[in-house]
VEXDREN-2710 file (C-alpha; in Angstrom, 1 decimal):
% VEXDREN-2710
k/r/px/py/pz
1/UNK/-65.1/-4.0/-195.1
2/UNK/-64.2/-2.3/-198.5
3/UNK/-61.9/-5.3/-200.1
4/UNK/-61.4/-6.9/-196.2
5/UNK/-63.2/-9.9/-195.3
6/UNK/-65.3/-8.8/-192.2
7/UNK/-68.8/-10.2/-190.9
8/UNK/-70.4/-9.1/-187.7
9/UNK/-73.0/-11.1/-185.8
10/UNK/-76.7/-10.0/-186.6
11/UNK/-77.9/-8.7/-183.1
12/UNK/-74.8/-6.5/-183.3
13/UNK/-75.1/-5.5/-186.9
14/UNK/-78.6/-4.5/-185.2
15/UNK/-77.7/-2.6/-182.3
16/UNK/-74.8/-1.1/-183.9
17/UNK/-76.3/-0.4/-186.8
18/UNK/-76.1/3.7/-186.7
19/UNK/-72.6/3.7/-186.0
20/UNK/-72.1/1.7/-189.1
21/UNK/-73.4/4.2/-191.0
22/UNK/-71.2/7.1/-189.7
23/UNK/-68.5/8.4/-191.7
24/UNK/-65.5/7.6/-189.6
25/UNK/-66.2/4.3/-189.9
26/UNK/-66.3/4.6/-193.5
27/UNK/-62.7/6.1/-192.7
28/UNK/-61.8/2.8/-191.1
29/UNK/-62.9/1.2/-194.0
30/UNK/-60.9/2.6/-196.6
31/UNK/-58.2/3.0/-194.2
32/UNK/-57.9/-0.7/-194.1
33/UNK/-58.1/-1.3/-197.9
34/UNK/-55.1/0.9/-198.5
35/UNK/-53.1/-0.6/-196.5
36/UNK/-54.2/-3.8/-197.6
37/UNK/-53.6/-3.0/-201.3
38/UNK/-50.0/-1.5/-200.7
39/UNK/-49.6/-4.4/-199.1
40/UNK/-49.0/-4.1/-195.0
41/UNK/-49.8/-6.7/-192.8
42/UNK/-52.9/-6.2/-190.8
43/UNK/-53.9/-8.3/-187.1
44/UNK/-56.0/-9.9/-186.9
45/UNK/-56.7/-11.2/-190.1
46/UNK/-59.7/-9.6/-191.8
47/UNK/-62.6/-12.7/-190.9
48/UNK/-61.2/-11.8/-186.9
49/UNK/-61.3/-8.7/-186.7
50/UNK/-64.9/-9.0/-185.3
51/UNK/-64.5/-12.5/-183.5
52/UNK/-65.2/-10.9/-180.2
53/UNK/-69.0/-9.6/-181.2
54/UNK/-69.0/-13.1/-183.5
55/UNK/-68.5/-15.2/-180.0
56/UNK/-70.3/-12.9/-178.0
57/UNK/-73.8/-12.3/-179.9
58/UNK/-75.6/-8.6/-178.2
59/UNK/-78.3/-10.8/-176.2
60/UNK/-75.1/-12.9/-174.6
61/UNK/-72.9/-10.1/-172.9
62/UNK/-72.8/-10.7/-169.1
63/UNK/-69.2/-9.5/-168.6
64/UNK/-67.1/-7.2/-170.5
65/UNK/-63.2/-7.2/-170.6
66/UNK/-61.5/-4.2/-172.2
67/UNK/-58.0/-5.0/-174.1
68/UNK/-56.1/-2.0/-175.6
69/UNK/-55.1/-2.9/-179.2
70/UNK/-54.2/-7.0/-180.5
71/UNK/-50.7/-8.6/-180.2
72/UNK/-49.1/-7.5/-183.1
73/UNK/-47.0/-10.6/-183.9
74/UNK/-47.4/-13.2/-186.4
75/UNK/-50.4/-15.3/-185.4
76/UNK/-50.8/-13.9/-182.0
77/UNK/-53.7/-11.7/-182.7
78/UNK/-57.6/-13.6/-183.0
79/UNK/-59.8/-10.5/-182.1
80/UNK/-60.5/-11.4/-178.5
81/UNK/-58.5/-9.3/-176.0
82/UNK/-55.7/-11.4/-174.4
83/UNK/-56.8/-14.5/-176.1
84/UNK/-54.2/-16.2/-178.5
85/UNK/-54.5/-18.9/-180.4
86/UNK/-54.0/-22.4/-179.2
87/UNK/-50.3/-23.5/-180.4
88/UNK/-49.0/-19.9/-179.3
89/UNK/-47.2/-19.1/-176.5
90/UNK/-49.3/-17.7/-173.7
91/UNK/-48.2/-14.1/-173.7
92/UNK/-47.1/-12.8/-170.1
93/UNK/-50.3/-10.9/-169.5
94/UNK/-52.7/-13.8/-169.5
95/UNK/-50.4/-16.0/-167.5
96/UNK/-50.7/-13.6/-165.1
97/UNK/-54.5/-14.1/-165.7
98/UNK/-54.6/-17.7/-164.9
99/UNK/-52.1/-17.3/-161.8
100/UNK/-54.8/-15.1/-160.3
101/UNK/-57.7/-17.2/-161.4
102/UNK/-55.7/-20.1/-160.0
103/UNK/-55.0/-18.3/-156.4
104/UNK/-58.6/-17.2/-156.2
105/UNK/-60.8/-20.3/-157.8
106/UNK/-58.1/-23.2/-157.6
107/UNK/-58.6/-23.8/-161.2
108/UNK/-55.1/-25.0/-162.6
109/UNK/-53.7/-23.1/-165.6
110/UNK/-54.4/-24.2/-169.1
111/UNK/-51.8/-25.2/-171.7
112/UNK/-52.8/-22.6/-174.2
113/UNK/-54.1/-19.2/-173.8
114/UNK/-57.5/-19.5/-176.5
115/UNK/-60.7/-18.0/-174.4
116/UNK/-62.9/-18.8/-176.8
117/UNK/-64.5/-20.9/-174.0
118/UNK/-65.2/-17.4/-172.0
119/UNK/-66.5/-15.5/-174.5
120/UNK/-69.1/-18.5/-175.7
121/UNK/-70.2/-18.0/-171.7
122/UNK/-70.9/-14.3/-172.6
123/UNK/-67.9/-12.7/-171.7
124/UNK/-67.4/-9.7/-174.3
125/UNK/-63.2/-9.5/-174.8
126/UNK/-63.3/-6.0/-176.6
127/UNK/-59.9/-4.4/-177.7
128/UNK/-60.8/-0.7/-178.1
129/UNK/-58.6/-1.0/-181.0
130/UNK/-59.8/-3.9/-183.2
131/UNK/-56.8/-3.7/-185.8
132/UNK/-52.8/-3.3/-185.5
133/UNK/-50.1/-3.2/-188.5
134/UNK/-47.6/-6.0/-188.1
135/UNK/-44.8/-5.1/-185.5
136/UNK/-46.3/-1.7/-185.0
137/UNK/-47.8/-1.8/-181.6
138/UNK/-50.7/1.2/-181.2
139/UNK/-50.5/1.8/-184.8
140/UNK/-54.2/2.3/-185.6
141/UNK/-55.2/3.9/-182.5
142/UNK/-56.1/6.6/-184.4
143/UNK/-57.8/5.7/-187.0
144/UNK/-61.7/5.8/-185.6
145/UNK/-61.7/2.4/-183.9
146/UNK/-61.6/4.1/-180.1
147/UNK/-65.3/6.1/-181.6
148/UNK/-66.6/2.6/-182.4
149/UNK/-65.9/0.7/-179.5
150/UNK/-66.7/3.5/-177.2
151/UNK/-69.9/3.5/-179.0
152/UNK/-70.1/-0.6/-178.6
153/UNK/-69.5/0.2/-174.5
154/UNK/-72.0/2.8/-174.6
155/UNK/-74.6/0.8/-176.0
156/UNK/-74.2/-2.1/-174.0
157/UNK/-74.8/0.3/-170.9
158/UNK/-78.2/1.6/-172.2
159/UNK/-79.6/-1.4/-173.7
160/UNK/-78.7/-4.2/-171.0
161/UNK/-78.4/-4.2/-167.2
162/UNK/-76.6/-6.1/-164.5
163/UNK/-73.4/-6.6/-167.0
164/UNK/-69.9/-6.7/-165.2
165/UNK/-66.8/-4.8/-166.9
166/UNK/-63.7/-5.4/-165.7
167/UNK/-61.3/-2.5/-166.3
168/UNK/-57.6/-3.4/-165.8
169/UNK/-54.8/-0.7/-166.1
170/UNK/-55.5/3.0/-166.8
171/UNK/-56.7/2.5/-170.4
172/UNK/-59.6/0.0/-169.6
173/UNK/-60.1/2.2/-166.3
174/UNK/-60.3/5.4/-168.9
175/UNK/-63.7/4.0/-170.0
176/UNK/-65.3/3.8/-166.6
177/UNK/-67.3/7.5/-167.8
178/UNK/-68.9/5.6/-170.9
179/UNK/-70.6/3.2/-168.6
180/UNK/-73.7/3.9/-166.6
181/UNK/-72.6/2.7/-162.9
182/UNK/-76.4/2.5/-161.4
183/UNK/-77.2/-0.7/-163.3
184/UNK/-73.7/-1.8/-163.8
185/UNK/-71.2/-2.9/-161.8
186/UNK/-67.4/-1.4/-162.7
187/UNK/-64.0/-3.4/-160.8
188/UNK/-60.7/-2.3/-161.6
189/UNK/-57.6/-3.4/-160.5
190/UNK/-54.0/-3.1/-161.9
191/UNK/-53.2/-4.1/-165.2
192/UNK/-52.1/-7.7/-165.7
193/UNK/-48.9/-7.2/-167.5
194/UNK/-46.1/-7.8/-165.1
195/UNK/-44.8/-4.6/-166.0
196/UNK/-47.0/-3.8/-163.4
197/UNK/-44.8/-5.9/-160.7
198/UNK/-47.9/-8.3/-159.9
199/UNK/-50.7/-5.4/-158.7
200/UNK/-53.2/-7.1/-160.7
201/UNK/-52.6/-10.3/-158.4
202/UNK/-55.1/-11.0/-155.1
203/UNK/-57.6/-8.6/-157.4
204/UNK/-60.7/-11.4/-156.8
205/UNK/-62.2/-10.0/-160.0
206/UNK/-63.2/-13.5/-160.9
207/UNK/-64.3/-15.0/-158.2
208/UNK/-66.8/-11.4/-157.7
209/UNK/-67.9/-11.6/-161.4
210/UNK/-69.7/-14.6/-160.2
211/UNK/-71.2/-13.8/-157.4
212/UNK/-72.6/-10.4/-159.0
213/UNK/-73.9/-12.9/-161.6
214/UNK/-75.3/-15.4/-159.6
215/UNK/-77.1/-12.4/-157.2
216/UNK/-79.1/-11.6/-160.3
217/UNK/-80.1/-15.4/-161.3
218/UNK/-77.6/-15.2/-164.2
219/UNK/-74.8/-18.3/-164.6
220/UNK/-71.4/-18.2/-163.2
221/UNK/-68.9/-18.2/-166.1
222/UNK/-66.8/-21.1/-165.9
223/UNK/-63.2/-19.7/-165.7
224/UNK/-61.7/-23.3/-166.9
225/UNK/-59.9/-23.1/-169.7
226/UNK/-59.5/-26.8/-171.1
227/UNK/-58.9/-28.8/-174.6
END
């Protein structure tokens, strides 16, 4: 991505492979490189910045998460939506996360907040902003990344069937029209932030996710976060 360090995973540089070609992504691109080059700091670092479709190859989505934009502090951000690295303090949103996945599955809480383990399971954690500027929360939510990911949503809800998204808050809920609901299953709930004063709890999004998996022969996803 111009002079940023970007792979994508090869069934997704497939199926995305016309919006790659588009020019607002070509926007993005140079975008990027100029801020780069005039030297602001940009989450997650460029070899991130597609982690989520890198975990999550095309063939592999079963369950899609939608995140708003990455954390924008210092070694927070790892391009999978609410997923921080381990070492990092588990931000309040996805302890919130594990409380619920604790009250509904009796699975303790892990000691660090990395979900690498979910989306290895096929669980898609999609920002619809894949970039931030350092301290600048929403600071590229302009810049064309909404087309692509609406674009990513899109094409997982012609191309696959049976996937679950889980759309949490108003944003993620926003999306709902991009998704095609007769071979697709949509559950909202609150968003997890406790600015939302704990609506998200007693949601059972996780426990449901498995049995809509498990009705169509697929795996559960193991919700245990260990290591």
């Amino acid at each position: 991505m111009s002079d940023i360090n970007v792979q994508i995973e090869e069934s997704w540089k497939l199926a995305l492979r016309d919006e790659f070609q588009q020019p607002y992504f070509g926007d993005i691109k140079q975008f990027l490189g100029t801020a780069k080059r005039s030297g602001k700091v940009i989450y997650p670092p460029g070899p991130l910045i597609f982690n989520a479709f890198n975990k999550t190859p095309f063939e592999s989505v079963k369950v899609v998460i939608i995140g708003q934009d990455p954390y924008f502090n210092p070694g927070e951000a790892m391009g999978l939506c609410f997923s921080v690295p381990k070492g990092i303090r588990i931000p309040p949103s996805l302890v919130n996360i594990f409380k619920e996945i604790k009250a509904e599955l009796g699975i303790d809480p892990p000691m660090h907040g990395d979900l690498t383990h979910w989306a290895e399971q096929g669980v898609l954690l999609l920002n619809a902003i894949l970039t931030v500027e350092s301290g600048q929360p929403a600071s590229h939510q302009k810049i064309g990344w909404q087309t692509f990911t609406d674009a990513v949503i899109q094409c997982i809800s012609e191309q696959k069937e049976g996937v679950v998204f889980l759309l949490w808050g108003n944003f993620a809920r926003s999306k709902k029209g991009l998704i095609d609901t007769s071979k697709h299953t949509v559950l909202e709930a609150a968003h997890p932030s406790p600015l939302a004063r704990n609506a998200f709890q007693g949601c059972g999004h996780f426990a449901r996710t498995n049995e809509l998996l498990q009705q169509q022969g697929k795996p559960a996803i193991d919700w245990q976060i260990t290591g």
